[in-house]
Gaussian input, Z-matrix of N, CA and C with variables (Angstrom, degrees):
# hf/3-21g

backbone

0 1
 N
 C     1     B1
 C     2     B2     1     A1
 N     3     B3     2     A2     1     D1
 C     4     B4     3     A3     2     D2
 C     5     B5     4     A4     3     D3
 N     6     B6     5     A5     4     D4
 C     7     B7     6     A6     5     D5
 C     8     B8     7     A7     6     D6
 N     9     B9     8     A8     7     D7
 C    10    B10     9     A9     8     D8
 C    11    B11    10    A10     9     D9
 N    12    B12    11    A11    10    D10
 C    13    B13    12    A12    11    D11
 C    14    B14    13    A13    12    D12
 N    15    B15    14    A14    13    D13
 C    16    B16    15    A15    14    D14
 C    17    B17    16    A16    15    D15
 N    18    B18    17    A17    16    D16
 C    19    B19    18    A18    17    D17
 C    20    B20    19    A19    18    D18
 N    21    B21    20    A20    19    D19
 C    22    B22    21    A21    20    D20
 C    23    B23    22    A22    21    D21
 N    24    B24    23    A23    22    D22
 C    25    B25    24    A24    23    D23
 C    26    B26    25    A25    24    D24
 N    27    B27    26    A26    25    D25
 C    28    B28    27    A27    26    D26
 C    29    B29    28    A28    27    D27
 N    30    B30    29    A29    28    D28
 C    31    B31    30    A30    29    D29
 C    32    B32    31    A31    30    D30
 N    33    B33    32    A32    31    D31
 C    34    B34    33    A33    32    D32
 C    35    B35    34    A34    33    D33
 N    36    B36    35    A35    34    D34
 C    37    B37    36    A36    35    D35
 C    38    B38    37    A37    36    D36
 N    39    B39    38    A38    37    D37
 C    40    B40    39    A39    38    D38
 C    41    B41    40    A40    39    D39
 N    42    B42    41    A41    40    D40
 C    43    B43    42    A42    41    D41
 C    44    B44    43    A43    42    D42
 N    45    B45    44    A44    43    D43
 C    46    B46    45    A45    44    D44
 C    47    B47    46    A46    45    D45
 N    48    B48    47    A47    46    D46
 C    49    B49    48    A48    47    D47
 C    50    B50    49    A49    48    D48
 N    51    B51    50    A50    49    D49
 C    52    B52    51    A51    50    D50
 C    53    B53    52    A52    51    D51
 N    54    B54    53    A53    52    D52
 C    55    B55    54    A54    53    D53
 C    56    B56    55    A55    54    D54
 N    57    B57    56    A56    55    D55
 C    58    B58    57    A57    56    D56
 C    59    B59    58    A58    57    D57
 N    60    B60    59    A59    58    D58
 C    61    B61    60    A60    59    D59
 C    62    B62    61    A61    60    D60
 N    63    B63    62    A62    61    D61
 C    64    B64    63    A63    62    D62
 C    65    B65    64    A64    63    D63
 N    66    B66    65    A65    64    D64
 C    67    B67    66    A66    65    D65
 C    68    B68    67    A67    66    D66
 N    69    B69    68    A68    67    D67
 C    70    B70    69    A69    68    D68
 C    71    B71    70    A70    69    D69
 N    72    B72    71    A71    70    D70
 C    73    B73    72    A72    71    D71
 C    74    B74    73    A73    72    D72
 N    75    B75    74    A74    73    D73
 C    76    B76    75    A75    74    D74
 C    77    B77    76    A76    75    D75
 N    78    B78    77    A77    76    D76
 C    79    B79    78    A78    77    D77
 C    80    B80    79    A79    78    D78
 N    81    B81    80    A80    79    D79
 C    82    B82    81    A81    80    D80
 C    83    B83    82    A82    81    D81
 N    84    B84    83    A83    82    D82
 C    85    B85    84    A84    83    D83
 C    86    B86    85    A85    84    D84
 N    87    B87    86    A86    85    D85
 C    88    B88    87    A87    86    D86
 C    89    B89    88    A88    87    D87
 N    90    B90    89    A89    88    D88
 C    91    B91    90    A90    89    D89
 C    92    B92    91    A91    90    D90
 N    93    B93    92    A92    91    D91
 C    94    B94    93    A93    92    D92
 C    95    B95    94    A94    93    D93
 N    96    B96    95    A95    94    D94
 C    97    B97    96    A96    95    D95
 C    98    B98    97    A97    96    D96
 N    99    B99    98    A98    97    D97
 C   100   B100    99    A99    98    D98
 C   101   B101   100   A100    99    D99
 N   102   B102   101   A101   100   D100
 C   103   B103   102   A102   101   D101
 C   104   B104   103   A103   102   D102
 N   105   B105   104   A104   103   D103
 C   106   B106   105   A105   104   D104
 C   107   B107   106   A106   105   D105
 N   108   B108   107   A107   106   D106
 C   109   B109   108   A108   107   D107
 C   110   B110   109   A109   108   D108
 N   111   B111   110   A110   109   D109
 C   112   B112   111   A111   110   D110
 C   113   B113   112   A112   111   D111
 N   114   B114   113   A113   112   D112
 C   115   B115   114   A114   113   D113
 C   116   B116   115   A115   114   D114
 N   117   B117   116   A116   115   D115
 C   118   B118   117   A117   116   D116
 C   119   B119   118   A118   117   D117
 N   120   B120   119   A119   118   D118
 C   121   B121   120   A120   119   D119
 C   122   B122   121   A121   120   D120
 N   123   B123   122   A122   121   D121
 C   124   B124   123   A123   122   D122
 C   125   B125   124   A124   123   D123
 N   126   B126   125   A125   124   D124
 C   127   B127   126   A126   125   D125
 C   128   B128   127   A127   126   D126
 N   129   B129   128   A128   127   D127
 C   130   B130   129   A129   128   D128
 C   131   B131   130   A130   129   D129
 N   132   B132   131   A131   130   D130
 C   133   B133   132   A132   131   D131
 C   134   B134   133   A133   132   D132
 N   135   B135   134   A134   133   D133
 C   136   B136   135   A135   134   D134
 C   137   B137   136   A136   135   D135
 N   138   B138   137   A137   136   D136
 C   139   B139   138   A138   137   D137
 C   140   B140   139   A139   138   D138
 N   141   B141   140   A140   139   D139
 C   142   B142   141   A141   140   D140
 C   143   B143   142   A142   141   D141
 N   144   B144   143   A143   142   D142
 C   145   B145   144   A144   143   D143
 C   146   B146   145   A145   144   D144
 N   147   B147   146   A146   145   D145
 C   148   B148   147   A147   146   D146
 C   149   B149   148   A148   147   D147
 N   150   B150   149   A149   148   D148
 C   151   B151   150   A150   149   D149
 C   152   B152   151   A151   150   D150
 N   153   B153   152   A152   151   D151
 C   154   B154   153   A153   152   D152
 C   155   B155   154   A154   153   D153
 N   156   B156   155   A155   154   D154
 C   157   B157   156   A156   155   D155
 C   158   B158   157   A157   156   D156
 N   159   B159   158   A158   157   D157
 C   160   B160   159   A159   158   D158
 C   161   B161   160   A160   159   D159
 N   162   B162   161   A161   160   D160
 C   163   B163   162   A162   161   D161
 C   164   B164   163   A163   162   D162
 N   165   B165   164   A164   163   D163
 C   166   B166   165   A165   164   D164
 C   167   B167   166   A166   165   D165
 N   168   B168   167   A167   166   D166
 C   169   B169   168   A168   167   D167
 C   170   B170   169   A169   168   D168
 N   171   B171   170   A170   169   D169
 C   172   B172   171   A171   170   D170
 C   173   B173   172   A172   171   D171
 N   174   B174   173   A173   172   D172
 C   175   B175   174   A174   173   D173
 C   176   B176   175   A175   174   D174
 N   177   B177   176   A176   175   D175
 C   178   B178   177   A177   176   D176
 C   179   B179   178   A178   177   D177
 N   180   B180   179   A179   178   D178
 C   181   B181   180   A180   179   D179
 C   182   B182   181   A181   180   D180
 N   183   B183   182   A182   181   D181
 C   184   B184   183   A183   182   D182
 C   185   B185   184   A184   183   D183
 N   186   B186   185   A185   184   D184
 C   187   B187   186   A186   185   D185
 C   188   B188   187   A187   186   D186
 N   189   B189   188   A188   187   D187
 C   190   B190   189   A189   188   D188
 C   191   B191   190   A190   189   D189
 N   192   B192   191   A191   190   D190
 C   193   B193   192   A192   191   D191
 C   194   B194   193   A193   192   D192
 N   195   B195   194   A194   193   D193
 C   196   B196   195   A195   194   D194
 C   197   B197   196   A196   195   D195
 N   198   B198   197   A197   196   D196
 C   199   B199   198   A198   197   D197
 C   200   B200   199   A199   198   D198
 N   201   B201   200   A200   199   D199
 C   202   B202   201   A201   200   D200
 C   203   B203   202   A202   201   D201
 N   204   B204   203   A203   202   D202
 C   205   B205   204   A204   203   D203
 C   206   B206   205   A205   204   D204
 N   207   B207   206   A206   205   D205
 C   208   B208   207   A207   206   D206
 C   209   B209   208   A208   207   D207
 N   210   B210   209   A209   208   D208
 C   211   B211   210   A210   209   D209
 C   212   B212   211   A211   210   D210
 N   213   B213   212   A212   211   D211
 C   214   B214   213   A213   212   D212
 C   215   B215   214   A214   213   D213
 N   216   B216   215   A215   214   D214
 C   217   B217   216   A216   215   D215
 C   218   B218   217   A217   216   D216
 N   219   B219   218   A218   217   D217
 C   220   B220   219   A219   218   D218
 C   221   B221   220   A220   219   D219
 N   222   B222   221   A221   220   D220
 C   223   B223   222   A222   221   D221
 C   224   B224   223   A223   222   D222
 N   225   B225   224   A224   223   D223
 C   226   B226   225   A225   224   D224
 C   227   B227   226   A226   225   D225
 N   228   B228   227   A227   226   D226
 C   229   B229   228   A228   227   D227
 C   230   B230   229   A229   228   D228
 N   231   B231   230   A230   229   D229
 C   232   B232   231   A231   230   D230
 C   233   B233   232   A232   231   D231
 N   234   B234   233   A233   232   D232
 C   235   B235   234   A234   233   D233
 C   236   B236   235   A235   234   D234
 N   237   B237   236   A236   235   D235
 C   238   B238   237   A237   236   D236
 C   239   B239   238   A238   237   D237
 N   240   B240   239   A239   238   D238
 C   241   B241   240   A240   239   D239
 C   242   B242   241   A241   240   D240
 N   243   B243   242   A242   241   D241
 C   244   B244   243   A243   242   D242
 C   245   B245   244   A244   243   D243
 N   246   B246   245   A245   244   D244
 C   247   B247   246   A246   245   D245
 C   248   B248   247   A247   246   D246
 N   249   B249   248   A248   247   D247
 C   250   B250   249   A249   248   D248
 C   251   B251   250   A250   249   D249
 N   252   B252   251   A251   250   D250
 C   253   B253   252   A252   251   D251
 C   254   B254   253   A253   252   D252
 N   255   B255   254   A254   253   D253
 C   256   B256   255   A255   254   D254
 C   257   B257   256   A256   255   D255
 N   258   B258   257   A257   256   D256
 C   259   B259   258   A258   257   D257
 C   260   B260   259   A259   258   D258
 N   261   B261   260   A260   259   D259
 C   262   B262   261   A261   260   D260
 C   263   B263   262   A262   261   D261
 N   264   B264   263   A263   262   D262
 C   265   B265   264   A264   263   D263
 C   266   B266   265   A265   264   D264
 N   267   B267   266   A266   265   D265
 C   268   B268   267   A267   266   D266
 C   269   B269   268   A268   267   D267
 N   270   B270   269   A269   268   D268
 C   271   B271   270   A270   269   D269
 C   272   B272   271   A271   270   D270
 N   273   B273   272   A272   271   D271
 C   274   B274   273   A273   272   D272
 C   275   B275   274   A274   273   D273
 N   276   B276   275   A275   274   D274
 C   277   B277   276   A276   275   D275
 C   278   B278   277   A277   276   D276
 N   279   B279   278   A278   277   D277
 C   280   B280   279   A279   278   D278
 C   281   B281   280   A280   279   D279
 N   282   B282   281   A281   280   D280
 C   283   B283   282   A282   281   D281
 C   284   B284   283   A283   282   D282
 N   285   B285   284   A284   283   D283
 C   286   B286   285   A285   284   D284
 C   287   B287   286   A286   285   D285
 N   288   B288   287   A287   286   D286
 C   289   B289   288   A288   287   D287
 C   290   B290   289   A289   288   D288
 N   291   B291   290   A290   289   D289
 C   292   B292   291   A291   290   D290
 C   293   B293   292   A292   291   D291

   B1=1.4478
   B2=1.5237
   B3=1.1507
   B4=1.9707
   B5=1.0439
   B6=1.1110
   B7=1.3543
   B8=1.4427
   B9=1.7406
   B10=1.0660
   B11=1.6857
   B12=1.3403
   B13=1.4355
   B14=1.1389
   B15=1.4255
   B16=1.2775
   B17=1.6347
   B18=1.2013
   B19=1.3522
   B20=1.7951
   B21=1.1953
   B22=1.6850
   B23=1.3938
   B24=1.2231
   B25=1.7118
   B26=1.8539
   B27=1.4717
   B28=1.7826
   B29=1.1058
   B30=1.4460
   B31=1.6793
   B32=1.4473
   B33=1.3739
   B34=1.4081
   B35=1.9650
   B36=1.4659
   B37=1.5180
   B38=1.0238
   B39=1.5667
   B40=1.8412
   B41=2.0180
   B42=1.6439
   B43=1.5569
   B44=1.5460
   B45=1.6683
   B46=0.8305
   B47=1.4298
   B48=1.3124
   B49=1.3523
   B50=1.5959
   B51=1.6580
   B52=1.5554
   B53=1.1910
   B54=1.5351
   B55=1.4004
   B56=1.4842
   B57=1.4015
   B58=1.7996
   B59=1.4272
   B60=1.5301
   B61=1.6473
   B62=1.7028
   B63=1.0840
   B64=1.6327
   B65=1.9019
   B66=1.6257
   B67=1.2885
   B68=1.4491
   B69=1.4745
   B70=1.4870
   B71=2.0583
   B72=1.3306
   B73=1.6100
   B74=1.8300
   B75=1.3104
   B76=1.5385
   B77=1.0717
   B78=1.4246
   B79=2.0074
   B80=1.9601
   B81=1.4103
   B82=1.8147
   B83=1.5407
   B84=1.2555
   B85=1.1553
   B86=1.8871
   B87=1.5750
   B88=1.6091
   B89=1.7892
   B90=1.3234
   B91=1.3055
   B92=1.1924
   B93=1.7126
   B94=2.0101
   B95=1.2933
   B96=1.6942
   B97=0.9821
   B98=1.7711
   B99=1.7363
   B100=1.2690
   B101=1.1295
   B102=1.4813
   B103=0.9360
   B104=1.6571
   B105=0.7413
   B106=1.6987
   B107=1.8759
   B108=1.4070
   B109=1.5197
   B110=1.8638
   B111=1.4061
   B112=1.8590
   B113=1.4496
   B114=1.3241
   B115=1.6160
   B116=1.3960
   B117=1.4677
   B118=1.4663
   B119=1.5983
   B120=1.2528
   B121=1.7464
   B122=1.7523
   B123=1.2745
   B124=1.7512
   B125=1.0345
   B126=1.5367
   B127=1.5194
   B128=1.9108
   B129=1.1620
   B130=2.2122
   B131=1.1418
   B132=1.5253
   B133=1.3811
   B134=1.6827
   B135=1.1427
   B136=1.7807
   B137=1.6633
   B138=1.4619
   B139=1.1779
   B140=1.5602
   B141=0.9660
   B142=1.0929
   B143=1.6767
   B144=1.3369
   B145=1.5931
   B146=1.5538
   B147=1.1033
   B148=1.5533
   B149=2.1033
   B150=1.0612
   B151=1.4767
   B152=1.9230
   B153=0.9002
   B154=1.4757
   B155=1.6562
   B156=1.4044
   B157=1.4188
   B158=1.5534
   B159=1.4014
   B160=1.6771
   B161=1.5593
   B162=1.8805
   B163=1.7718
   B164=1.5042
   B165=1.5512
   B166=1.2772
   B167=1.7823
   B168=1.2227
   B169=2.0016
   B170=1.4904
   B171=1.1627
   B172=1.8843
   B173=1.7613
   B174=1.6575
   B175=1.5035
   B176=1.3329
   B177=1.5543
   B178=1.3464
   B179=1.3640
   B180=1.5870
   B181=1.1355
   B182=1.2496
   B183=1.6168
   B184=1.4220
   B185=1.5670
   B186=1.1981
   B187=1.8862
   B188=1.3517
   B189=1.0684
   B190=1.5670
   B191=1.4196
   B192=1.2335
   B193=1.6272
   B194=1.6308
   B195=1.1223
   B196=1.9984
   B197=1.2665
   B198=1.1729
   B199=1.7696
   B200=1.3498
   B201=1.5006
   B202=1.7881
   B203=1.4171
   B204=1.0468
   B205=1.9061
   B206=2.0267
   B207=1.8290
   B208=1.9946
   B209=1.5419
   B210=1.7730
   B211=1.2143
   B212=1.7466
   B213=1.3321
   B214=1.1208
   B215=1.6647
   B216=0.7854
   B217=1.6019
   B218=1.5973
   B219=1.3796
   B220=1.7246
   B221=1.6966
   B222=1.3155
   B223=1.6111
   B224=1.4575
   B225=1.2038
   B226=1.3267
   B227=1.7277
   B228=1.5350
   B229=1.9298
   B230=1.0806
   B231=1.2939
   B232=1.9379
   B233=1.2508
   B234=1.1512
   B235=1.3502
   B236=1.6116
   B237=1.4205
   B238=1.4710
   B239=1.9035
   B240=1.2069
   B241=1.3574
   B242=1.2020
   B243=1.8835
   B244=1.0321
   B245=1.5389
   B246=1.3584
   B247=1.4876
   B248=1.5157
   B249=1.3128
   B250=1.6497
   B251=1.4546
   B252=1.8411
   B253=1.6141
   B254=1.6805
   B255=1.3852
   B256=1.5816
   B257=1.8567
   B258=1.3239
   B259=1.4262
   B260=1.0216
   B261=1.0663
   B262=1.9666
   B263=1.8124
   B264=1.0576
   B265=1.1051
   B266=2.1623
   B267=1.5088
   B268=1.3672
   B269=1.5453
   B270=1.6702
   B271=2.1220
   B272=1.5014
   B273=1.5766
   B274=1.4601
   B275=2.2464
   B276=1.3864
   B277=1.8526
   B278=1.4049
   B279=1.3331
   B280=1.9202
   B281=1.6319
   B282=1.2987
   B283=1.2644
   B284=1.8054
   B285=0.7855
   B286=2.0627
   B287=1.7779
   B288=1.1513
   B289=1.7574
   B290=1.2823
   B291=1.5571
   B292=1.3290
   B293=2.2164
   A1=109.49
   A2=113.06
   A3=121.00
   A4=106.56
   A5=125.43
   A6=128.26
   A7=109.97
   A8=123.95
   A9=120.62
   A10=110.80
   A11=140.30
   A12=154.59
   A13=101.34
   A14=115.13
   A15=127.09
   A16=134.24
   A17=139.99
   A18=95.03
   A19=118.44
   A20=104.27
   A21=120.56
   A22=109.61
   A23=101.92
   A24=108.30
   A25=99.38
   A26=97.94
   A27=99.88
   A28=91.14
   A29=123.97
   A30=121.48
   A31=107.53
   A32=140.97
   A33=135.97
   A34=102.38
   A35=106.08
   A36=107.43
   A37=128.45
   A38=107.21
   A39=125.26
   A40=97.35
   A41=101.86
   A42=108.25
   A43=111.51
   A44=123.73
   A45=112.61
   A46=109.94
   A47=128.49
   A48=126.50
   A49=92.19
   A50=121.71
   A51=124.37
   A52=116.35
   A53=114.84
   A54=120.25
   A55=109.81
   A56=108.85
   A57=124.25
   A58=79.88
   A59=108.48
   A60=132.49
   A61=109.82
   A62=98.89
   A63=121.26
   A64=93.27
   A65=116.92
   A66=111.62
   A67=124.33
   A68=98.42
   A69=93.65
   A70=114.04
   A71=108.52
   A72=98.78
   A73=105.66
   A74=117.85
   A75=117.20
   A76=94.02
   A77=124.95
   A78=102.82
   A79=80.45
   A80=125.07
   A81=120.85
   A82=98.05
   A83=137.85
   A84=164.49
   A85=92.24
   A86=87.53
   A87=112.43
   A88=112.28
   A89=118.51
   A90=98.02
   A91=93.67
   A92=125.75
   A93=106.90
   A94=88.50
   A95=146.96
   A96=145.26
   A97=83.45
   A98=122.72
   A99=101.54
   A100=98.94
   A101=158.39
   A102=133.66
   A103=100.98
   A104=112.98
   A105=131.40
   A106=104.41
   A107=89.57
   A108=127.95
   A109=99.29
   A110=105.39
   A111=140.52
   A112=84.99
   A113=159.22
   A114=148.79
   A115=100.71
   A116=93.88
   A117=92.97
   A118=129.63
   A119=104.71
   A120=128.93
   A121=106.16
   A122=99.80
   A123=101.37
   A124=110.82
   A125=112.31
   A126=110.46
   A127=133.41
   A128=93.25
   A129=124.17
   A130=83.24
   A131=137.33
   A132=121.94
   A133=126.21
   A134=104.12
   A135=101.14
   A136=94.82
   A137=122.37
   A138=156.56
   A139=113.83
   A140=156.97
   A141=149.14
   A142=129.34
   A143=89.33
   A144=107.44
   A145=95.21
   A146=121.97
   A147=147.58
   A148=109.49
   A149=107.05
   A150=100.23
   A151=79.43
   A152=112.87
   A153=139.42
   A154=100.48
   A155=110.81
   A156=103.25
   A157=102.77
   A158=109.94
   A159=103.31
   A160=109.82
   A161=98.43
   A162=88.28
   A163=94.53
   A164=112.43
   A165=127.96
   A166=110.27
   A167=87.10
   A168=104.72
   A169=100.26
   A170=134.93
   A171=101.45
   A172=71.81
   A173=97.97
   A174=128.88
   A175=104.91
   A176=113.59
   A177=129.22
   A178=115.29
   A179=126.91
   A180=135.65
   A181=92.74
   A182=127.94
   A183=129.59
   A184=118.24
   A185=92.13
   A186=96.80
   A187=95.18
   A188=146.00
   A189=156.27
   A190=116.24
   A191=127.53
   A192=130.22
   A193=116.53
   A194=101.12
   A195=95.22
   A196=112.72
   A197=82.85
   A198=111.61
   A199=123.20
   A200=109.54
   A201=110.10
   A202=108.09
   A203=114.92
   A204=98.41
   A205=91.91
   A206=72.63
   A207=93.53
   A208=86.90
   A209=103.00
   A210=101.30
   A211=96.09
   A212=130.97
   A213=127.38
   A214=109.44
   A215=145.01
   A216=153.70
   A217=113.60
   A218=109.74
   A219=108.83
   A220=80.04
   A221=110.41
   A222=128.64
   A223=99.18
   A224=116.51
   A225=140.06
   A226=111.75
   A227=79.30
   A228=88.74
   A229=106.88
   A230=124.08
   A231=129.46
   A232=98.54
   A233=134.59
   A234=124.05
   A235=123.86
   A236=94.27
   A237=96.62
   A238=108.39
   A239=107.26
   A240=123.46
   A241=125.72
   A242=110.35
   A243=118.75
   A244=127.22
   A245=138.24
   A246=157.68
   A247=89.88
   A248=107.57
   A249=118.12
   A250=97.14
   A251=93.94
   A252=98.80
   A253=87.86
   A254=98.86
   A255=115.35
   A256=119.08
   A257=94.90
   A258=113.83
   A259=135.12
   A260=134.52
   A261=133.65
   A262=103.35
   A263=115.75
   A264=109.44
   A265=89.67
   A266=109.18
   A267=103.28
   A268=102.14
   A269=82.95
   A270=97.96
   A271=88.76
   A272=90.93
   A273=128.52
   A274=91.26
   A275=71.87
   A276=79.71
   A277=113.72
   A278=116.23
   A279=117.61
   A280=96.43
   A281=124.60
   A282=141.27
   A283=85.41
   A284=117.77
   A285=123.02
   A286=106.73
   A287=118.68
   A288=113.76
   A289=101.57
   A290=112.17
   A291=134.70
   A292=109.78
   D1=160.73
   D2=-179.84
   D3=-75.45
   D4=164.63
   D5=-166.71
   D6=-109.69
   D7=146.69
   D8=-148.40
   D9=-64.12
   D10=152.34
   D11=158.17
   D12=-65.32
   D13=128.72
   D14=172.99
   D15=-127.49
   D16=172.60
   D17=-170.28
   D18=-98.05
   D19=32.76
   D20=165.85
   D21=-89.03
   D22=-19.73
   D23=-166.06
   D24=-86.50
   D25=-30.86
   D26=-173.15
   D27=-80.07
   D28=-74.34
   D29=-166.66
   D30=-51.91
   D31=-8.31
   D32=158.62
   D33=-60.64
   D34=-61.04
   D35=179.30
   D36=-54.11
   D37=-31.07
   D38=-174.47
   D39=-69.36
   D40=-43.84
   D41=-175.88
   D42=-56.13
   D43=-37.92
   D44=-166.89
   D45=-96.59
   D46=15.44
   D47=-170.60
   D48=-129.46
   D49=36.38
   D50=-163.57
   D51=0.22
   D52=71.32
   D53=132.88
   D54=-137.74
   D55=166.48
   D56=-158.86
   D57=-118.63
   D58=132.62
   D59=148.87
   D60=-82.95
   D61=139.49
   D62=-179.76
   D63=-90.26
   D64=155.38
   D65=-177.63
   D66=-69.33
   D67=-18.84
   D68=174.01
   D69=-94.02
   D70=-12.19
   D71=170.92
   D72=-81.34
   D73=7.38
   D74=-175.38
   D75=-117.89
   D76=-8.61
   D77=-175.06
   D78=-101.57
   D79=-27.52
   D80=-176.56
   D81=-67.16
   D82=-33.99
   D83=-160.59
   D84=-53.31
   D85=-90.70
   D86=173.89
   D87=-42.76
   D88=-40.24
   D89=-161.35
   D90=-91.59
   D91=-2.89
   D92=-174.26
   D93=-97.29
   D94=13.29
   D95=-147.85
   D96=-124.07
   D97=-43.65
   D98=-175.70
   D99=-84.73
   D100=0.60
   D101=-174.32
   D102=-93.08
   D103=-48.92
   D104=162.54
   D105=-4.55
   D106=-69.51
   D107=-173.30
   D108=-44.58
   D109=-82.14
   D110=167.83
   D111=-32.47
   D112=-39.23
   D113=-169.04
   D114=-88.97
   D115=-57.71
   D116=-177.75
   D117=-45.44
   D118=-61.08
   D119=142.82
   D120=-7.19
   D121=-78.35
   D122=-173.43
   D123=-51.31
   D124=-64.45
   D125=-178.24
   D126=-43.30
   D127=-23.82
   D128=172.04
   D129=-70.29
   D130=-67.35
   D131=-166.67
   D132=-72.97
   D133=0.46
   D134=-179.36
   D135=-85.92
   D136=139.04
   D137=166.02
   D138=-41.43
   D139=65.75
   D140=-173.32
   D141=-91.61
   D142=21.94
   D143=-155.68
   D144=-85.10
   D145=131.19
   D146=-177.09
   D147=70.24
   D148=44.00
   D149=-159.13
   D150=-117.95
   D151=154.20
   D152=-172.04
   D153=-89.96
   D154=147.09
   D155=-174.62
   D156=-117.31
   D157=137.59
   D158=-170.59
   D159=-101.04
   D160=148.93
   D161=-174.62
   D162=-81.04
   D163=-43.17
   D164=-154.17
   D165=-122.36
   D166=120.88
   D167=177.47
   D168=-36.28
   D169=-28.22
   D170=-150.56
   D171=-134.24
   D172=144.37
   D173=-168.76
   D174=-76.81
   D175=-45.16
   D176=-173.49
   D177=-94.47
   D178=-176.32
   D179=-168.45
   D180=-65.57
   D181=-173.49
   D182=155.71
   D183=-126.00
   D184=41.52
   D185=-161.52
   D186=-80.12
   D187=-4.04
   D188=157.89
   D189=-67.56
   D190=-14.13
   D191=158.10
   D192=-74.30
   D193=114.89
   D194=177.40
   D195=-55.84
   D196=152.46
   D197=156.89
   D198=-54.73
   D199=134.62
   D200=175.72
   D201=-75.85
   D202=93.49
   D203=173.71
   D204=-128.86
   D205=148.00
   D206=-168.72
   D207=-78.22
   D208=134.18
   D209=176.46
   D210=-125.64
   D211=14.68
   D212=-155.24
   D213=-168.00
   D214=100.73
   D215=-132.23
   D216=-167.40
   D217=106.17
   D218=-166.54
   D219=-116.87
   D220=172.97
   D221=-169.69
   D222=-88.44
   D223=163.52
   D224=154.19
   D225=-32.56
   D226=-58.34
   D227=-177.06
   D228=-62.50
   D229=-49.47
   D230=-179.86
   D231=-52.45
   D232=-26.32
   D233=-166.79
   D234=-91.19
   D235=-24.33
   D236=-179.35
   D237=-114.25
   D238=20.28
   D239=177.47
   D240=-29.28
   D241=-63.95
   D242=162.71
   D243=-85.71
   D244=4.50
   D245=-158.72
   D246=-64.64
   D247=141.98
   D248=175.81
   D249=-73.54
   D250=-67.63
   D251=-157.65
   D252=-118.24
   D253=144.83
   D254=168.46
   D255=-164.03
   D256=129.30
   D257=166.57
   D258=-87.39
   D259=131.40
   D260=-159.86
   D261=-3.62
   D262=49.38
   D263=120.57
   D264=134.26
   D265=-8.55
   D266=-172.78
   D267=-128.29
   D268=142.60
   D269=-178.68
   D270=-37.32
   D271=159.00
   D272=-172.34
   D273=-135.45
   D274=101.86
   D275=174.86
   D276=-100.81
   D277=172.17
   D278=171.56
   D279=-73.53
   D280=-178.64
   D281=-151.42
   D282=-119.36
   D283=89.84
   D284=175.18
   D285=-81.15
   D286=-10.58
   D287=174.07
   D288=-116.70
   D289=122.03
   D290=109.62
   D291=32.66

């Protein structure tokens, strides 16, 4: 079995993805991590031996799902109506990455 997760092991992951865990989001960290684990676990133990593997969720046809049709279509202009900032024609946001 793997060896237990600890919370050096998260704040190692949290370090490399630059952000810092506080002690209590690394001890919440660990315990949704063992439970995580304990599901995972069960699920290894269910039997799956002679069971068919599915590509697709639904057994039957799906001709019973509608059709995409546009029933509702506002302009470009309607769209940017209220927009602070905009350039030929698309929002102009702040820069959020690094």
């Amino acid at each position: 079995m793997e060896e237990k997760k600890d919370q050096a092991y998260f704040r190692k992951l949290a370090n490399q993805l630059m952000f810092d865990l506080s002690d209590e989001e690394a001890n919440a960290i660990v315990k949704e991590f063992e439970v995580l684990t304990k599901q995972l676990e069960l699920l290894d133990a269910v039997d799956t031996e002679g069971v068919e593997e599915m590509i697709y969720p639904f057994e039957e046809d799906t001709f019973f799902l509608r059709k995409d049709e546009v029933t509702h279509v506002i302009s470009q202009e309607d769209a940017l109506v209220n927009v602070k900032d905009k350039i030929e024609g698309h929002f102009v946001l702040p820069k959020v990455v690094k």
